[in-house]
SEKESE-111288 format. One line per field, with one value per residue (C-alpha): x, y, z; residue number from 0; residue in one letter. Coordinates in steps of 0.5 Angstrom, whole numbers, plus 500, padded with zeros to 3 digits. Layout:
xx	[X  ...]
yy	[Y  ...]
zz	[Z  ...]
n	[NUM  ...]
res	[A  ...]
END
This chain:
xx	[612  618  617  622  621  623  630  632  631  638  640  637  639  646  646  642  647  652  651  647  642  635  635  642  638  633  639  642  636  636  628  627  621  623  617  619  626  622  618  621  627  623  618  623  627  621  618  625  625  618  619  624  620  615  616  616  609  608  613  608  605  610  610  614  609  607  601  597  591  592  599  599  605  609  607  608  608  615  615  617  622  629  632  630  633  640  645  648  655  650  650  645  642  640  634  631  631  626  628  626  628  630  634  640  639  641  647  641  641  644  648  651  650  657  656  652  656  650  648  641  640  641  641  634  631  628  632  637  633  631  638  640  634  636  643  639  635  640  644  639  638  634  631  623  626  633  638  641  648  652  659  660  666  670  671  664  665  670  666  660  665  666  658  657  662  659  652  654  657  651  647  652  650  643  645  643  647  648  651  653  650  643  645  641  646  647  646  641  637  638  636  629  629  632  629  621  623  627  622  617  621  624  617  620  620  627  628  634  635  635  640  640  644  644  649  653  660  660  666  668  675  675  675  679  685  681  681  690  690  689  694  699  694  693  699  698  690  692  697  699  694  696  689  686  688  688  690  684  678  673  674  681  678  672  678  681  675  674  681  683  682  676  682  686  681  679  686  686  679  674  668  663  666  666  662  664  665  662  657  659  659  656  662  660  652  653  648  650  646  648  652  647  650  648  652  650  654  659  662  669  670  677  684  686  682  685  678  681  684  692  696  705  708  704  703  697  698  691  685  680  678  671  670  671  666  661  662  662  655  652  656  652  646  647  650  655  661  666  665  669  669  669  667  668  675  679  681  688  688  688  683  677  669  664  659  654  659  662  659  660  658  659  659  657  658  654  649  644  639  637  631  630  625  627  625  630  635  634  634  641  645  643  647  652  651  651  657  662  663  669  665  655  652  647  642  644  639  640  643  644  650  649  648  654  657  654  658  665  662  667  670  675  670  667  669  670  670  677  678  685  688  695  702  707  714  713  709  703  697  690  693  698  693  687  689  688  680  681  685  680  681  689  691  697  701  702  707  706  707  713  708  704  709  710  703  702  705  709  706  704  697  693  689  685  684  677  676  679  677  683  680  686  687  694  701  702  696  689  684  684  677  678  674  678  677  677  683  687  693  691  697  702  698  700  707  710  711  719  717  713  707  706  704  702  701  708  711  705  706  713  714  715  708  705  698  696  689  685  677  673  668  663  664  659  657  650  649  646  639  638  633  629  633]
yy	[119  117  114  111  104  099  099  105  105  103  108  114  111  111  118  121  119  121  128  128  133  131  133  129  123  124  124  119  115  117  120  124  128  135  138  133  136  144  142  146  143  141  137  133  132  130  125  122  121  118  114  111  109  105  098  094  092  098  101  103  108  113  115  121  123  131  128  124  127  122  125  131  132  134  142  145  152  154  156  161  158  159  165  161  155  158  161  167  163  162  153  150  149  142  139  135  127  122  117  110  104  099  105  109  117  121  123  124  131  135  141  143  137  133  133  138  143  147  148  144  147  155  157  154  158  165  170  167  167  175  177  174  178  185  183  182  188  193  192  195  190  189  182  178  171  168  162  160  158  155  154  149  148  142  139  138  132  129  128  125  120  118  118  114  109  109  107  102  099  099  097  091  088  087  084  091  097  103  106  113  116  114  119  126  131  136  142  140  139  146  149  144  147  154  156  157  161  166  166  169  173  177  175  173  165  161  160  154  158  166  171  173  169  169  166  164  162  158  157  153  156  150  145  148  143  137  136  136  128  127  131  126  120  122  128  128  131  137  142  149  154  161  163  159  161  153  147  144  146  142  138  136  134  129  127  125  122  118  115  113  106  106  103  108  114  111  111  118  121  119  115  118  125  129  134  141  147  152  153  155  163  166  168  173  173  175  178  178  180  177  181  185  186  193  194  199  203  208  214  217  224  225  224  224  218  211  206  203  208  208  207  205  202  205  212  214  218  221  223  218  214  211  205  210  216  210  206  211  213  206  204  210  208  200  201  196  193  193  193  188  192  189  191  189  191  197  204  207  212  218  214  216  212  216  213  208  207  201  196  195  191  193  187  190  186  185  190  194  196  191  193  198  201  203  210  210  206  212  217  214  215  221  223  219  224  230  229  229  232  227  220  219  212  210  204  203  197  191  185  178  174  170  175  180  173  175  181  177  171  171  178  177  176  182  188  195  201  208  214  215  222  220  224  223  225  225  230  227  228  225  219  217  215  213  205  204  204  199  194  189  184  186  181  183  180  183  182  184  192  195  199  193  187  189  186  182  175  175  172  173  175  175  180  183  190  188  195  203  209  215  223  227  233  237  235  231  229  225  221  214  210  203  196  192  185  186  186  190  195  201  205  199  198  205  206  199  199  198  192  189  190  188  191  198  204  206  201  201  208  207  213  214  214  216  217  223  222  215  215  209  210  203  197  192  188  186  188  190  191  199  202  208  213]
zz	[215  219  227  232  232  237  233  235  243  244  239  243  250  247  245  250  256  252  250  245  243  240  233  232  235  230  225  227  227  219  221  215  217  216  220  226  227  227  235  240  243  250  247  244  249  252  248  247  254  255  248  253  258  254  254  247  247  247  242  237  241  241  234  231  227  228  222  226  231  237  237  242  245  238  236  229  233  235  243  247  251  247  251  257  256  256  262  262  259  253  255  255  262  265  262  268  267  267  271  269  272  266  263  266  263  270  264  258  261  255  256  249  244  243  235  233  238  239  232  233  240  240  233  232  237  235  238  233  227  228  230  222  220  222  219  212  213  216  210  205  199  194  194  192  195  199  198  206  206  212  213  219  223  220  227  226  221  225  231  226  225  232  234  227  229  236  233  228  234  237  232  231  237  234  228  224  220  219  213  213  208  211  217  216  214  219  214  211  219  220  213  215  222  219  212  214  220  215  210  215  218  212  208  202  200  201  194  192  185  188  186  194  199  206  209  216  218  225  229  235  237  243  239  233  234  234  227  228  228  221  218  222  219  212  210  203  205  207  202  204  199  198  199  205  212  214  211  216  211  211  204  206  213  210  204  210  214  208  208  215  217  223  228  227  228  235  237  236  238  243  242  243  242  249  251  250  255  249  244  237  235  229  226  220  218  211  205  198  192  185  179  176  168  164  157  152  147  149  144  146  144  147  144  151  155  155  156  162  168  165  171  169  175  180  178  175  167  166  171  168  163  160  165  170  167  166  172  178  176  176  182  185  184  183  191  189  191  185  178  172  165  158  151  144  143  146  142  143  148  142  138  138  137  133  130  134  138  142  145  153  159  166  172  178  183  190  188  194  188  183  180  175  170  162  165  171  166  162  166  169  162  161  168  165  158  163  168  162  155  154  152  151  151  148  149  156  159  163  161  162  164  157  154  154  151  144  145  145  139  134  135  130  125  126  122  124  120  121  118  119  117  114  112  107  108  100  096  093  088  088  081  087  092  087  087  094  093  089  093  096  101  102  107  112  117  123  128  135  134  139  143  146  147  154  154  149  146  141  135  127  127  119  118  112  110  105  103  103  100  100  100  098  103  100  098  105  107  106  109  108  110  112  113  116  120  128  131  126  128  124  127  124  117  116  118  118  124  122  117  122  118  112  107  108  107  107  102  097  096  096  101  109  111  119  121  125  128  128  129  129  125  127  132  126  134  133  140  146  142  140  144  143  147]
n	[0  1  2  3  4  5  6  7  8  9  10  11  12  13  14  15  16  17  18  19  20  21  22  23  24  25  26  27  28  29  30  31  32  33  34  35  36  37  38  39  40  41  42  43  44  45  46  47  48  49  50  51  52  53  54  55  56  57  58  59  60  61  62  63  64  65  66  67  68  69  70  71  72  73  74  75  76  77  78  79  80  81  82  83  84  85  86  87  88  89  90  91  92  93  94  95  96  97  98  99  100  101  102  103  104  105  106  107  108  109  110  111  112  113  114  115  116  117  118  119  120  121  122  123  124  125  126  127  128  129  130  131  132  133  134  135  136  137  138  139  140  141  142  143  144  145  146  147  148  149  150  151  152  153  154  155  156  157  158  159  160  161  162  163  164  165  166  167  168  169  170  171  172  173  174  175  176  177  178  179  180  181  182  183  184  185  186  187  188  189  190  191  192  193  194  195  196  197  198  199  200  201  202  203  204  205  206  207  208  209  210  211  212  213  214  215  216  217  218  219  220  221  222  223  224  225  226  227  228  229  230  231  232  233  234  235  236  237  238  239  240  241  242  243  244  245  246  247  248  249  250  251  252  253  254  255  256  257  258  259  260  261  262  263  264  265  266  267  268  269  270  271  272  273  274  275  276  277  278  279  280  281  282  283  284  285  286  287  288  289  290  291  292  293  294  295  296  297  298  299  300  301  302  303  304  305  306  307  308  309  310  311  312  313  314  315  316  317  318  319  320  321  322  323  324  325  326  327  328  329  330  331  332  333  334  335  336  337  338  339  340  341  342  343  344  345  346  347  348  349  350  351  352  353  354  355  356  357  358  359  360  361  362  363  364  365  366  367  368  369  370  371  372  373  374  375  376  377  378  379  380  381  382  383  384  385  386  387  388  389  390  391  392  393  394  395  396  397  398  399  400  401  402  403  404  405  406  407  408  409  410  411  412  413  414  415  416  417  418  419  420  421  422  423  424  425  426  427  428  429  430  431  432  433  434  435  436  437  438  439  440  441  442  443  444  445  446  447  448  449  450  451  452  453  454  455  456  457  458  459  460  461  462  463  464  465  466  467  468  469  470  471  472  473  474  475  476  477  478  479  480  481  482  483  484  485  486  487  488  489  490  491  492  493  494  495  496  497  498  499  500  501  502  503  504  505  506  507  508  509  510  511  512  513  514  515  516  517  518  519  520  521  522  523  524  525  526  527  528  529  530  531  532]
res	[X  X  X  X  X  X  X  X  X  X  X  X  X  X  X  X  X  X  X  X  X  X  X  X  X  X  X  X  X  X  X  X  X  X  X  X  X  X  X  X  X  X  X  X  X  X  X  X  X  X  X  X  X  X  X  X  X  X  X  X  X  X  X  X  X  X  X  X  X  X  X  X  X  X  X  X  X  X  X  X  X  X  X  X  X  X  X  X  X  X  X  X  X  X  X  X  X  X  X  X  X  X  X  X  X  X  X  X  X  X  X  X  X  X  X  X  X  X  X  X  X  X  X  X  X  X  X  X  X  X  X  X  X  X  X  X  X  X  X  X  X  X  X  X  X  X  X  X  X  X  X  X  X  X  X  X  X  X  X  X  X  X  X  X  X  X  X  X  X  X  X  X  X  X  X  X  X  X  X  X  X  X  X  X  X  X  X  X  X  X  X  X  X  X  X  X  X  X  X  X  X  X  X  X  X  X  X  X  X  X  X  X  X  X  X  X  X  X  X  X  X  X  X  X  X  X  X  X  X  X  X  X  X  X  X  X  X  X  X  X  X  X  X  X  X  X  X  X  X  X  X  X  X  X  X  X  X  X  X  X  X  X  X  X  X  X  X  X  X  X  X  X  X  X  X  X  X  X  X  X  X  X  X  X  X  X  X  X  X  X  X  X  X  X  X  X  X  X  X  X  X  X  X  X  X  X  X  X  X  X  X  X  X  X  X  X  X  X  X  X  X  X  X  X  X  X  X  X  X  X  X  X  X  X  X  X  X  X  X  X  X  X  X  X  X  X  X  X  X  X  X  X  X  X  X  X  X  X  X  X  X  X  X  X  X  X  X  X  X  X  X  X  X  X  X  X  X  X  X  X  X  X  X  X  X  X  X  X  X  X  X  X  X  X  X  X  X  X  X  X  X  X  X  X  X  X  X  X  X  X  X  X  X  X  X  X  X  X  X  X  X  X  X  X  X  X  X  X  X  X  X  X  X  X  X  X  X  X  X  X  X  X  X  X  X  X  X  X  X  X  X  X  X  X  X  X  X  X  X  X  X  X  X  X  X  X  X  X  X  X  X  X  X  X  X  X  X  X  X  X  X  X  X  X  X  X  X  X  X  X  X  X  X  X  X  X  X  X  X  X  X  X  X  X  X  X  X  X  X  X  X  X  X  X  X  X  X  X  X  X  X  X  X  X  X  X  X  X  X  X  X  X  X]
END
């Protein structure tokens, strides 16, 4: 268990007379004890105040070190003087001093801490905790256990750097060093400080792995230009990014911290950091749950339903479509914020899917809702099933994130079976069409069809036809059933495509050949599982 020693005196003297809240001294002083750092505020700053006073045969004995009985001065429990400590201003009010004749600390008394800029004084307390608390349970999640995130100014990591480069010099003076990464990082202080009192007070365990995130973004408009200096020293830290609202993140400030020469640092940057008028604000206190995934398999009935909303420069061609009809009910009932739709291939507008149907997968993103029984799953697709004669699913079930892989694995090895209606302009007989049943593993090359190379590059893709049957209608028509490699274009095969597509059909009966109705028979994805519906 981590104690101050004698060693540490002139650190926390330098510290205390410079502005410098108790839990930075502890972190700067590189005391490693978790619960230490929980002690309310006016105990600390008291037993640093009288860790002072005793001289240095007596150094030992006050030790930081909340295990030990002899030790009363340092409590576990968390006290009630958070909303008494602050003004109306939201600064610290002044701690009284301990006066001591061989150490000057007239200046000890802290107001809002010059390094941590309030982080480790106000936003510990209690009120704070509660205040995030009714954030979390006012949004209406669903969650068995937390994961705490911080997001602190970038300022503050320049204002480490000049209270490290003050106490490396004091500690110069004694023969000692100080390395920086022996410092106690500050988020990790306050997750110390901050994750047992969440966890109490949402009643869940904080959990590194946990799908639920609560975070907080601080800010520190009073000293938002501090950081301004670096760009000047270090230019090439700092590039404009489409999606940043300024080039003063906090990885381009420690880029830079990492690169300025110490000298040139404290020409432009006070050491110790001065002491600031204000505390920080909790810009956004956020909630956010992982995306819940759901896939099953999905039957389309219309020949007027595109797969995904059909939108031409801005204008919408059709009212709806299959991810629409599926997602507005798992949108409901999930409480999500927004979805991403995939599935095994993709069928034409007028196309439809028959047979088990196509495999698909529904990302829903930052759901309220995440638990759900087979039976409530259940009864969702049969909502899904009521709501339009236009698409069923089937086998509707909650899925992993690695699991909707299995679903795109060697998609182009798959097969798919069609039934295409096609037409002739020459008149035909059952003979004429016989030999295509004996055409097995027909290769094709296919060249980006007309239709989609708006959207798709140009190229020359193999593909194989492994097997077909023909079913003659009349003089102008017949049905051909195909199985074919994923990725085909039925439509091409069938009417060339202009020569794009060779062979088809129309060169191998050696007439003008067109297809009239396609439907996808099968998807062969072994994927998601069948359930007993």
């Amino acid at each position: 268990m981590s104690s101050l020693t004698e060693k540490d005196r002139p650190v926390v003297q330098l510290l205390l007379n410079t502005g410098t809240c108790p839990r930075c001294i502890l972190r700067f002083c590189c005391v490693g004890s978790q619960t230490l750092y929980r002690c309310p505020y006016k105990d600390l700053m008291k037993d640093l105040k009288e860790f002072l006073k005793n001289n240095q045969e007596k150094e030992d004995a006050v030790c930081f070190d909340v295990a030990d009985p002899p030790c009363k001065r340092i409590r576990l429990e968390h006290g009630e003087e958070g909303p008494d400590d602050l003004n109306h201003n939201g600064a610290l009010q002044q701690i009284p001093s301990v006066n001591d004749e061989n150490t000057a600390v007239e200046n000890s008394a802290v107001k809002v801490c010059n390094v941590c800029l309030g982080i480790l004084q106000e936003f510990c307390e209690t009120d704070f905790v509660k205040k995030v608390c009714q954030k979390v349970n006012s949004a209406g999640y669903q969650f068995t256990s937390f994961v705490f995130s911080v997001s602190l100014p970038p300022q503050l990591s320049v204002r480490e750097r000049a209270a490290w480069l003050l106490v490396k010099q004091e500690m110069g003076k004694l023969g000692l060093s100080l390395a920086k990464d022996d410092i106690v990082q500050l988020k990790e202080a306050y997750k110390w400080i901050f994750h047992p009192q969440l966890s109490e007070e949402l009643g869940v365990p904080a959990d590194g792995k946990s799908l639920f995130e609560v975070s907080v973004v601080f800010a520190h408009p009073e000293t938002d230009e501090e950081c301004h200096f670096l760009a000047t020293a270090c230019p090439d830290c700092f590039k404009p990014a489409k999606n940043k609202q300024s080039v003063f993140t906090r990885m381009a400030v420690i880029k830079a911290l990492e690169k300025i020469k110490e000298e040139d640092f404290l020409k432009h940057f006070p050491c110790p950091p001065s002491s600031p008028k204000n505390l920080c604000v909790a810009l956004e206190i956020q909630c956010n749950n992982g995306a819940v995934f759901v896939a099953g398999r999905y039957n389309k009935y219309s020949r007027n339903l595109p797969q995904t909303p059909w939108i031409i420069d801005g204008e919408r061609k059709l009212e709806s479509s299959v991810e629409e009809l599926i997602s507005e009910h798992l949108m409901a009932e999930f409480k999500a914020d927004s979805f991403n739709f995939s599935s095994s291939g993709r069928e034409d507008v007028d196309v439809r899917t028959l047979g088990n149907g196509r495999p698909f997968a529904i990302e829903l993103v930052n759901p309220r809702r995440i638990h759900f029984t087979a039976e409530e799953m259940k009864g969702l697709q049969q909502t899904i099933n009521n709501s339009s004669d236009k698409i069923q699913v089937r086998d509707l079930q909650l899925v992993t994130r690695s699991a909707i892989g299995r679903m795109k694995e060697g998609e182009e090895e798959k097969t798919k079976t069609y039934s295409a209606l096609i037409w002739t302009d020459k008149a035909i007989q059952k003979e004429d069409i016989a030999f295509l049943d004996d055409i097995k593993e027909l290769k094709l090359d296919q060249k980006t069809p007309l239709r989609v190379l708006h959207r798709r590059p140009l190229a020359v893709r193999c593909r194989i036809i492994h097997t077909m049957k023909s079913e003659y209608i009349d003089e102008h028509h017949f049905r051909l059933h195909l199985k074919t490699q994923a990725g085909t274009y039925i439509k091409e095969f069938v009417h060339g495509d202009f020569g794009r597509t060779k062979p088809n059909i129309g060169s191998l009966l050696n007439r003008t050949a067109d297809i009239l109705e396609l439907d996808v028979q099968s998807v062969d994805v072994d994927w998601p599982p069948t359930l007993d519906n």
